[in-house]
C-alpha positions in Angstrom: -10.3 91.6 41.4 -8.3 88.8 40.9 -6.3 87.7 43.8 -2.5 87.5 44.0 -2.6 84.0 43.8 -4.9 83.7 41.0 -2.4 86.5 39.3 0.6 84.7 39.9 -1.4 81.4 38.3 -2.6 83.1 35.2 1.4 84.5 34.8 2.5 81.0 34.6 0.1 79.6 32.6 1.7 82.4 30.1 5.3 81.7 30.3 4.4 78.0 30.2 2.3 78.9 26.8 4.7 80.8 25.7 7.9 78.5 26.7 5.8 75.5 24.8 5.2 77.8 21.4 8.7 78.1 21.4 8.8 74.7 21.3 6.8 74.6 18.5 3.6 73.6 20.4 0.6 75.8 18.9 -2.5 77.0 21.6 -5.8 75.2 20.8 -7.3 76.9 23.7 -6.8 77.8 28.0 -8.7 77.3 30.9 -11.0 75.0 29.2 -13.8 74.1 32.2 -15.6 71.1 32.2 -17.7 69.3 35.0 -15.1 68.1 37.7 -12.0 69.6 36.1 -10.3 72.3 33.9 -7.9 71.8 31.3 -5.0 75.0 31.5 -3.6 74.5 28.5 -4.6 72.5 25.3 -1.8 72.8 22.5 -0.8 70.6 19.1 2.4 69.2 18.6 2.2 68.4 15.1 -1.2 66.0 14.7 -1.4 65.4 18.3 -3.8 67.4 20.6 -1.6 67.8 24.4 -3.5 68.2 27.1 -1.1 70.1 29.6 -1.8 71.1 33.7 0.7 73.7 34.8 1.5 73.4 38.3 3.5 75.9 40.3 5.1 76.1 43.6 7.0 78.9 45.5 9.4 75.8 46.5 10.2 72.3 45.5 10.3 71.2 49.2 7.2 69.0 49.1 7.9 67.3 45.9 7.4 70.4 43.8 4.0 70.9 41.4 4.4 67.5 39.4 4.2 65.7 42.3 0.7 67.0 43.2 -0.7 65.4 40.0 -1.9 62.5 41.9 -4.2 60.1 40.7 -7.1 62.0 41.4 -6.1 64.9 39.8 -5.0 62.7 36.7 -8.5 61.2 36.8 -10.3 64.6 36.6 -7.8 66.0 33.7 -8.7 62.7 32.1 -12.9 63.6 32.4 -12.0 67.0 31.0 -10.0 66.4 28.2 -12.8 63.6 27.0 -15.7 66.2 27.5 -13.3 68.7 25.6 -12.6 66.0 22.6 -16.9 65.5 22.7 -16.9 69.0 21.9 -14.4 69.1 19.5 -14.8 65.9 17.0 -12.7 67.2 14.6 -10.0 66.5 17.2 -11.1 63.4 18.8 -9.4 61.1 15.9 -6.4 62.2 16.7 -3.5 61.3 19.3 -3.1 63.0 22.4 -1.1 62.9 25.8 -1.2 64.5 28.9 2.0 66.8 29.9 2.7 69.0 33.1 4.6 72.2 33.2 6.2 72.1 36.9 7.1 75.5 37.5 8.4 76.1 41.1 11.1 79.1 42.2 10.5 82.6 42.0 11.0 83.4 39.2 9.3 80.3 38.2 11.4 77.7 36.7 9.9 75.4 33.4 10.0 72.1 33.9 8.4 70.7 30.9 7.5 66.7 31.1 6.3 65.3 27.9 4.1 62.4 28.2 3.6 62.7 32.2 0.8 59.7 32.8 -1.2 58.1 30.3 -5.2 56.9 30.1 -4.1 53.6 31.6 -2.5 54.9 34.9 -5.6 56.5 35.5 
């Protein structure tokens, strides 16, 4: 059985799916693992391919879930989403972009940030 924190992930990951479709995002795929990293989200936004880590926390008091996409985490997200694009050539000619989903409260609140760090901050 999952635990409650692994519930309480998977439940974001939806409303953030769900909160970026009505953005007009569609889902590629979720929870994409690859060696040293997993991707929660992968959606398209028109031709480009987004590569989006959903972060939640119960409070923003330390800086809140974007803040804890440090380099090392961006570096990792980076490995995945190039393994990913291996796999998927079809894909790999077109743009992409990293975003983050900050959820924090409870309920969470969406904080969407489009374009959150690039190849070259990495």
């Amino acid at each position: 059985m999952p635990s409650e924190r692994a519930r309480r992930g998977a439940a974001v990951e939806t409303a953030a799916q769900a909160y970026l479709r009505q953005a007009g995002l569609s889902p590629i795929s979720r929870n994409a693992r690859y060696r040293g990293g997993e991707l929660d989200l992968i959606m398209r936004d028109g031709e480009t391919t987004v590569f989006v880590e959903v972060r939640y926390r119960a409070s923003a008091g330390f800086g809140g879930g974007a803040a804890s996409v440090d380099l090392r985490k961006r570096r990792k997200l980076v490995l995945a989403a190039q393994l990913f694009l291996a796999a998927h050539p079809d894909l790999a000619e077109r743009p992409c972009r990293f975003d983050v989903i900050d959820a924090s409260g409870d309920p969470p609140q969406l904080h969407w940030l489009r374009d959150a760090f690039r190849l070259e901050d990495c």
